[in-house]
C-alpha positions in Angstrom: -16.1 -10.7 -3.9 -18.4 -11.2 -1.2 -17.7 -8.7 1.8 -16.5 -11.2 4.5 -13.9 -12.0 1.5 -12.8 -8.2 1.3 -12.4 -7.7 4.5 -10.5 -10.2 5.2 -8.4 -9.1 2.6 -8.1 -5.8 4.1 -7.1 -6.9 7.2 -4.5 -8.6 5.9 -3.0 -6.2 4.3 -3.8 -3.5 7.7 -1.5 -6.3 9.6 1.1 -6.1 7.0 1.2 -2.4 7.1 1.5 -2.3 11.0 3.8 -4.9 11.2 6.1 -3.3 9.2 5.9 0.0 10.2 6.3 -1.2 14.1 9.6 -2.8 12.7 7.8 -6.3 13.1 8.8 -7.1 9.3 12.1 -5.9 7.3 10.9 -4.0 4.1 11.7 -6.9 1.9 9.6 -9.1 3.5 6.9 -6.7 3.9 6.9 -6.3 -0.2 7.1 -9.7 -0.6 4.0 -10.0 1.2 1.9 -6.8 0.8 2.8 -7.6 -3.4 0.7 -5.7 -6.0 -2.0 -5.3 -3.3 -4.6 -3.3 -4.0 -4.3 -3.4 -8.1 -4.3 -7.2 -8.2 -7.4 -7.5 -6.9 -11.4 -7.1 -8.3 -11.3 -3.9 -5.9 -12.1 -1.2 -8.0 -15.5 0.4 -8.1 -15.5 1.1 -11.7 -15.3 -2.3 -12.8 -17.8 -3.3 -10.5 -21.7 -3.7 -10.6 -24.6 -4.4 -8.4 -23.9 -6.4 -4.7 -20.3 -5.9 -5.6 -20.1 -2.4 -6.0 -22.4 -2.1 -2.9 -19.7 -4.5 -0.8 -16.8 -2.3 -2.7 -18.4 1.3 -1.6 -18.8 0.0 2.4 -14.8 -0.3 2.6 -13.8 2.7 0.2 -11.8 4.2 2.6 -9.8 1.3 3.6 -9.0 0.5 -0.2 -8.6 4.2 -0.5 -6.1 4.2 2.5 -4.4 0.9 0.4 -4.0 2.6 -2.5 -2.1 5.1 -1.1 0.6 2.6 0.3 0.2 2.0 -3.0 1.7 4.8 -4.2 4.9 5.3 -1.3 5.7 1.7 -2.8 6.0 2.8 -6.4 8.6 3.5 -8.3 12.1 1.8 -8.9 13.6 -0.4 -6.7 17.0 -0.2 -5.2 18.0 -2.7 -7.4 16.8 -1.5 -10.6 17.3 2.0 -10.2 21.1 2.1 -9.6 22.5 -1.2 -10.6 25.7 -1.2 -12.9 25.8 2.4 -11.9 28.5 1.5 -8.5 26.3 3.8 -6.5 25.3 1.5 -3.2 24.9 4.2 -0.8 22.2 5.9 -3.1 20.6 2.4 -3.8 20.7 1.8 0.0 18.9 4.9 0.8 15.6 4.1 -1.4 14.3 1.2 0.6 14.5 3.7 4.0 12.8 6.4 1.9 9.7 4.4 1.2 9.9 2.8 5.0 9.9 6.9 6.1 7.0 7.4 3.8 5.0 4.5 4.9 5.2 5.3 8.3 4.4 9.4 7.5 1.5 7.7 5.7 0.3 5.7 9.1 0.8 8.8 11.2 -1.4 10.8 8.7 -4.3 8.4 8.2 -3.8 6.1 11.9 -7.1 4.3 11.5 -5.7 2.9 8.0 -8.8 5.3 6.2 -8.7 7.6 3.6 -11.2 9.4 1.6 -11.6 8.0 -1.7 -9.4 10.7 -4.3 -6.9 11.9 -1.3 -3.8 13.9 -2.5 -1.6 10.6 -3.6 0.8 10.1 -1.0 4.0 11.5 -2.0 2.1 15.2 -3.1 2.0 14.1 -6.3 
C-alpha cells in the first residue's frame, strides 16, 4: 500500500472510532463498519518489505492504537456467547462492556496513538 492509501484508511477507521464513542453510531453499526480492521489488511510490518515497510513504520502508532480496538472488540458476541442459554440480561450487558472499554481506550490514548507493543487493552 502506498501511504496516501494507509492513511486514508486510518482515518477511516479514526472517524469510526469517534463516531461511536461520541454516541454518533450504535455499536452494531459501528462493527459493521470498523469489521476485521486492522487484521484484514497488508498492515503488518512483519510481512512487509522495502517502501512498504518504510510507509508501515511512519503510522505505527496509529495501527498500534487500531490494534488495540482490536482487542476491546474481541471475544464473543452477545449473540454467540449466551444464546440457548435464556440469559438476555447477561447477553445485553456485553455489547455495553466493549462500548465502556472503547471509550476507556479513547480517554487513554486521545490522539488515536499508541506505542507499538502497548499492554493489550483489556490488561491482558
Amino acid at each position: 500500500m502506498i501511504e496516501s492509501e494507509v492513511n486514508a484508511l486510518l482515518d477511516a477507521h479514526d472517524a469510526l472510532v469517534r463516531a461511536c464513542v461520541d454516541a454518533r453510531l450504535t455499536l452494531p453499526e459501528f462493527l459493521g463498519a470498523y469489521g476485521e480492521f486492522p487484521q484484514a489488511y497488508a498492515l503488518d510490518e512483519r510481512k512487509a518489505s522495502g517502501d512498504e515497510l518504510a510507509v508501515l513504520r511512519r503510522f505505527q502508532k496509529r495501527i498500534a492504537f487500531h490494534t488495540l480496538v482490536s482487542d476491546v472488540l474481541s471475544g464473543p458476541s452477545s449473540e454467540d456467547a449466551y444464546a440457548g442459554t435464556g440469559d438476555d440480561e447477561v447477553g445485553a450487558f456485553v455489547p455495553m462492556v466493549k462500548l465502556l472499554r472503547l471509550r476507556q481506550l479513547v480517554a487513554r490514548y486521545p490522539d488515536l496513538k499508541a506505542e507499538p507493543g502497548s499492554v493489550r487493552a483489556g490488561g491482558r
